[in-house]
C-alpha positions in Angstrom: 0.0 0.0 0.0 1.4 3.5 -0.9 0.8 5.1 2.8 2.1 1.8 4.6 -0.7 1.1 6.4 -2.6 -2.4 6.5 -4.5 -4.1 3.6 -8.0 -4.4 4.1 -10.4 -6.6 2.4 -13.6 -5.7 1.5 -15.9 -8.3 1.3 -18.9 -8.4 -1.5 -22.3 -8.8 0.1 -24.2 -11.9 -0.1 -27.1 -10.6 -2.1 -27.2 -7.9 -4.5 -30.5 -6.6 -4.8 -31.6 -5.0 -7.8 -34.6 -2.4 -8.7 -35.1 -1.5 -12.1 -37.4 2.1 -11.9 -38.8 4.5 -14.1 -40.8 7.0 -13.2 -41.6 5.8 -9.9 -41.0 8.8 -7.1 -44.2 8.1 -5.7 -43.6 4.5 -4.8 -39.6 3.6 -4.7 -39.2 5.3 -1.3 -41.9 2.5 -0.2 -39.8 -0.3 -2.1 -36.5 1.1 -0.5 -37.9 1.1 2.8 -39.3 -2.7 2.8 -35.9 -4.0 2.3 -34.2 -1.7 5.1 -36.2 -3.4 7.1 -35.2 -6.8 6.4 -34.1 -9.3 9.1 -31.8 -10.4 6.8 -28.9 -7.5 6.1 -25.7 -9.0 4.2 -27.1 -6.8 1.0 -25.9 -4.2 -1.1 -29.1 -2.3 -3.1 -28.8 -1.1 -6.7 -31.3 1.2 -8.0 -31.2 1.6 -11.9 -33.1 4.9 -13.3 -34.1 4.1 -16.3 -34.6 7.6 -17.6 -37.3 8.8 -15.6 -38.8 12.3 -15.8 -39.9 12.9 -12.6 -38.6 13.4 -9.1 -37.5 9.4 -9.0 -33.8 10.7 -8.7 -34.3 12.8 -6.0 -35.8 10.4 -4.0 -33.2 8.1 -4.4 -30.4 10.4 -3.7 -32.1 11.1 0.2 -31.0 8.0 0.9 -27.6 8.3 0.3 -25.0 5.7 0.7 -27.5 3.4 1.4 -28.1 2.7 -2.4 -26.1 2.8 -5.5 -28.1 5.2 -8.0 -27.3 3.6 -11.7 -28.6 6.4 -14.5 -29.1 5.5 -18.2 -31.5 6.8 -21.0 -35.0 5.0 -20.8 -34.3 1.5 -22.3 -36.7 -0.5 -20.8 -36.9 -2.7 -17.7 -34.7 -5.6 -19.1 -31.7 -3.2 -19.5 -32.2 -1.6 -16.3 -32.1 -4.9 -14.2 -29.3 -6.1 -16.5 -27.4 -3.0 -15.7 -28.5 -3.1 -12.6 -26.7 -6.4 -12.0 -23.5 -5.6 -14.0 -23.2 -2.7 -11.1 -23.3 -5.3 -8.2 -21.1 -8.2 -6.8 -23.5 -10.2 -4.5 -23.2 -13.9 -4.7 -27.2 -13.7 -4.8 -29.3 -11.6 -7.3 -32.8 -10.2 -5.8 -35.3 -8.9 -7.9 -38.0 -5.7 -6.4 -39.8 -3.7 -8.7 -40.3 -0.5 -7.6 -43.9 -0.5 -7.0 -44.0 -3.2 -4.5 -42.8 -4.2 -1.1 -41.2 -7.4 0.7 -42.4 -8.3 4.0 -39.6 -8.2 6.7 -38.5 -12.3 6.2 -38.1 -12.6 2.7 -34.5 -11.9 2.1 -33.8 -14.2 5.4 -35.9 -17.5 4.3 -35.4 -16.9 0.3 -31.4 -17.1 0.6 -31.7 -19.5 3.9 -33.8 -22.0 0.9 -30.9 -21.3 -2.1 -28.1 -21.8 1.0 -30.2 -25.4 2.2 -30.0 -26.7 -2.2 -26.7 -25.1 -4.1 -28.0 -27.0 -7.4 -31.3 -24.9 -7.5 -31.1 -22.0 -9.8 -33.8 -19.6 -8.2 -36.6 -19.2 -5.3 -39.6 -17.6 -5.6 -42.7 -17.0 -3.2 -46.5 -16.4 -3.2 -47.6 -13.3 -3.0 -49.8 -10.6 -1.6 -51.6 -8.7 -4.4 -52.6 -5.0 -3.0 -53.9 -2.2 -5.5 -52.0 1.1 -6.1 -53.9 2.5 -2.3 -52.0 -0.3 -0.9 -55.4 -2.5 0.0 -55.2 -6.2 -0.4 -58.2 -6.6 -3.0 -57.6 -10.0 -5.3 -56.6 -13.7 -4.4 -53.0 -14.8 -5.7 -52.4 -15.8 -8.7 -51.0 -19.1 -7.3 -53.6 -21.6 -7.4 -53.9 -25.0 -6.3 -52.5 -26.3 -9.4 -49.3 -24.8 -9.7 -48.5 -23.7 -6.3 -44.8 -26.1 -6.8 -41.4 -25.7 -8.6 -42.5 -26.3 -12.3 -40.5 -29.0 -14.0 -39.2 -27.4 -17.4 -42.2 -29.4 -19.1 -44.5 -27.5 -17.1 -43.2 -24.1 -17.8 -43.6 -24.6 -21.5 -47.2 -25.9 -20.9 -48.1 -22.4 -19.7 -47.3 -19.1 -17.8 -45.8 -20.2 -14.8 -47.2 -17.9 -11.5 -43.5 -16.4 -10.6 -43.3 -12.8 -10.0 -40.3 -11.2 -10.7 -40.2 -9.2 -6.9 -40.5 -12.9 -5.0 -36.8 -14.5 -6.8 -33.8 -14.7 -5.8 -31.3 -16.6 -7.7 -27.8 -17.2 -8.3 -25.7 -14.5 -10.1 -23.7 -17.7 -11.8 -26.6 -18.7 -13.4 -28.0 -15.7 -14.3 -25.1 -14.7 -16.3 -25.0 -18.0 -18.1 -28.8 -17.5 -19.2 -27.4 -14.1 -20.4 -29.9 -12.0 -18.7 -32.7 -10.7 -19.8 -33.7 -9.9 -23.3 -33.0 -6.1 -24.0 -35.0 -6.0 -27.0 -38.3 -7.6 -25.4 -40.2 -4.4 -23.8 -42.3 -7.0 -21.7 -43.6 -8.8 -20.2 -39.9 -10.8 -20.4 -39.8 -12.2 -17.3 -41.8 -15.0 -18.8 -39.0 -15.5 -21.8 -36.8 -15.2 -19.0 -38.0 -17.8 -16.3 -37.5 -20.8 -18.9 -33.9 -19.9 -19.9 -33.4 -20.2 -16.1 -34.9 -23.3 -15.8 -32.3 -25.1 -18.6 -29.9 -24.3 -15.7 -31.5 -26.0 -12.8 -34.7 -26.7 -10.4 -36.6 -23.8 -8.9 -37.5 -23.6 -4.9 -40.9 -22.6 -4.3 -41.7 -20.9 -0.7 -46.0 -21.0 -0.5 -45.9 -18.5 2.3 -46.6 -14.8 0.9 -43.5 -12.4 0.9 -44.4 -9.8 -1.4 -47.0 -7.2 -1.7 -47.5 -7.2 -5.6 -49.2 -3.8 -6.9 -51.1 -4.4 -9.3 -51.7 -1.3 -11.0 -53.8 0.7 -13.9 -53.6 -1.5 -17.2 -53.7 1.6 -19.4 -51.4 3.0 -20.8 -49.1 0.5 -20.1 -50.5 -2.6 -21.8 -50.0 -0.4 -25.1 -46.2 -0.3 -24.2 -44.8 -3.7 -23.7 -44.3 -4.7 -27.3 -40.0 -4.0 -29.0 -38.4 -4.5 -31.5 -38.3 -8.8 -30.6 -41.6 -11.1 -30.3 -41.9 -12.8 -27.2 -43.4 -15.9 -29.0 -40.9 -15.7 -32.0 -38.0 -16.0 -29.3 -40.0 -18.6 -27.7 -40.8 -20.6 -30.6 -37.4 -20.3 -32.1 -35.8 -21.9 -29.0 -38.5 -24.6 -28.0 -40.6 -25.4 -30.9 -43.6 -26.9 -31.0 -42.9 -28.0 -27.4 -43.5 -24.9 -26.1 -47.2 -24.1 -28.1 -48.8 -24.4 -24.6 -46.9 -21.5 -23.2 -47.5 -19.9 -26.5 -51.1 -20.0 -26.6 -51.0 -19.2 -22.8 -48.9 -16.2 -23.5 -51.6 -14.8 -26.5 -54.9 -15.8 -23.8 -53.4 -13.8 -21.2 -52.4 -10.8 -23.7 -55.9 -10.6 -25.3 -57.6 -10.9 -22.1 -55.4 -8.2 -20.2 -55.6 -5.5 -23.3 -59.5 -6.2 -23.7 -60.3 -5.7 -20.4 -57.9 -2.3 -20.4 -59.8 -1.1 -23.5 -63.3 -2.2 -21.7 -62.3 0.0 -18.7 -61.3 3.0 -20.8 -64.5 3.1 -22.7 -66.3 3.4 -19.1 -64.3 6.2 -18.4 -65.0 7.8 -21.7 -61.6 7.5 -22.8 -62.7 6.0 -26.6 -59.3 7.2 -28.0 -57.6 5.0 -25.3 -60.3 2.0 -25.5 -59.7 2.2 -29.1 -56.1 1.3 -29.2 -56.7 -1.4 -26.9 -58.4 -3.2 -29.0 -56.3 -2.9 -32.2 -53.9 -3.9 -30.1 -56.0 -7.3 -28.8 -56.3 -7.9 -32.7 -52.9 -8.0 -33.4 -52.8 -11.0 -31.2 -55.9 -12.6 -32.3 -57.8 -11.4 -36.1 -60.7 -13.1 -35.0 -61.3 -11.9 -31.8 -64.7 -10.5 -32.9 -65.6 -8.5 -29.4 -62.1 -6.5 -30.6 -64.4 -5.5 -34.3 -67.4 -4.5 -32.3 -66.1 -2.1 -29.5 -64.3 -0.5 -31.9 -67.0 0.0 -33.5 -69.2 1.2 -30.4 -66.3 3.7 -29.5 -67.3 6.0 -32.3 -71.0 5.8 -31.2 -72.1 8.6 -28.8 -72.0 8.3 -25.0 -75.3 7.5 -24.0 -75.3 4.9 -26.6 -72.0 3.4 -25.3 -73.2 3.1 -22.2 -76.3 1.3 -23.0 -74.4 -1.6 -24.6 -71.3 -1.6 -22.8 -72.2 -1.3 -19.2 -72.1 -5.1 -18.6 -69.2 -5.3 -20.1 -67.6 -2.8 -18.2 -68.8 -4.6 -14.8 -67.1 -7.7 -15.8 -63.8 -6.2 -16.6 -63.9 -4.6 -13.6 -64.8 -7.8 -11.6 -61.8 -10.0 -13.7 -59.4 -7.2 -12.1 -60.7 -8.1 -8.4 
């Protein structure tokens, strides 16, 4: 050393946790705070900015040297977490999107599980779904049927219930996966959790360590397409073994935009509703309810509301 004194070693943390965020000053204090307050405190936390426009940076910055603040252009959440990862050297990678909160165990029985079986590639939980007020106000999306580890047969069946906020996994194998894809816009967590699967079993913990937001649909179901298909990445790696998850992937897509669209007509939002549903039919050309709301959204309001009330009801009960 040039001024003589001792060396000293500085370890990297066990765990590495990551938060991808863009314009999210209104909810990233909240994320920030839930893992502070985790039992479990060998971490280092990585916040990635992914070009937001509002007072997201600020926040961040009040909490000093508590978080490293990543900055780049908006590039979309796979870039941010990717980045977000290249910027950390925990053995463990942990996943929180900025919008949602772990309870005060999670770090402390997720690594405990990955510690207990070296040869699993990831953990993952059940979850807590709350809406943007912070009210629990819809079951899980874990059901009886797939609340286990999915073999890799079982992930290409269908969309697998893992949200990204519950894993923790092994940087190893994330970086032999090669991350996530850059060029999908979303929802790439499900191109992503099979890729991690080729590298080994998953641990799943049924106990519920995550509150999950879930959100408005609009405008953001309008923005998860890139320049890369989802199911053309998937297809070109599985094949026809994967047409489950494929047809899965579409269902879920037509169902989620439809009901956005629905909800944005009751609002009175037509131009809004309207892209929803040109956006449903470029998943499905013969989704006929697509043809015939578009139609209704030119027709005046009292007219709308006549024939789409009941519709409107039952998006509105799918979301709860």
């Amino acid at each position: 050393m040039a001024d003589g004194g001792p060396e000293v070693e500085t370890r990297a943390p066990r765990v590495s946790v990551v938060i991808p965020v863009y314009n999210g000053a209104g909810t990233i204090g909240r994320a920030l705070q839930s893992v502070f307050e985790q039992t479990f405190t060998d971490y280092e936390v990585v916040v990635v900015d992914d070009g937001s426009t509002d007072r997201t940076h600020a926040v961040v910055k009040q909490y000093g040297d508590r978080v490293r603040l990543v900055e780049q252009p908006n590039r979309g959440q796979s870039a941010a977490r990717n980045n977000g990862v290249r910027h950390s050297s925990g053995e463990f990678l942990a996943l929180l999107d900025a919008d949602d909160e772990w309870l005060p165990r999670k770090l402390e029985l997720t690594v405990a599980a990955m510690l207990a079986d070296p040869d699993a590639a990831l953990v993952y939980s059940d979850i807590i779904v709350v809406n943007e007020a912070g009210e629990e106000f819809r079951r899980s999306h874990i059901r009886p049927d797939t609340a286990h580890a999915p073999s890799m047969d079982e992930m290409l069946a269908r969309i697998w219930p893992i949200m990204p906020s519950t894993v923790v996994m092994h940087r190893a194998t994330f970086d032999r996966t090669g991350g996530f894809c850059e060029q999908l816009r979303g929802p790439e967590d499900i191109h992503f959790w099979p890729l991690m699967r080729e590298q080994g079993h998953f641990i799943y913990l049924p106990d519920r360590h995550v509150r999950f937001t879930y959100g408005q649909l609009f405008p953001k179901v309008l923005n998860r397409d890139g320049p890369a298909s989802i199911v053309d990445l998937i297809r070109a790696r599985y094949g026809a073994r994967a047409d489950g998850l494929v047809k899965d992937f579409i269902r879920h897509q037509v169902r989620m935009i439809a009901n956005a669209g629905v909800i944005e007509m009751s609002r009175g939002n037509t131009v809004g509703a309207r892209r929803c549903f040109m956006q449903v039919l470029r998943y499905d050309r013969l989704h006929i309810k697509s043809y015939l709301r578009i139609v209704r959204s030119f027709m005046p309001a009292g007219v709308r509301r006549v024939l789409g009330g009941r519709a409107a009801r039952g998006a509105r009960r799918a979301r709860a």
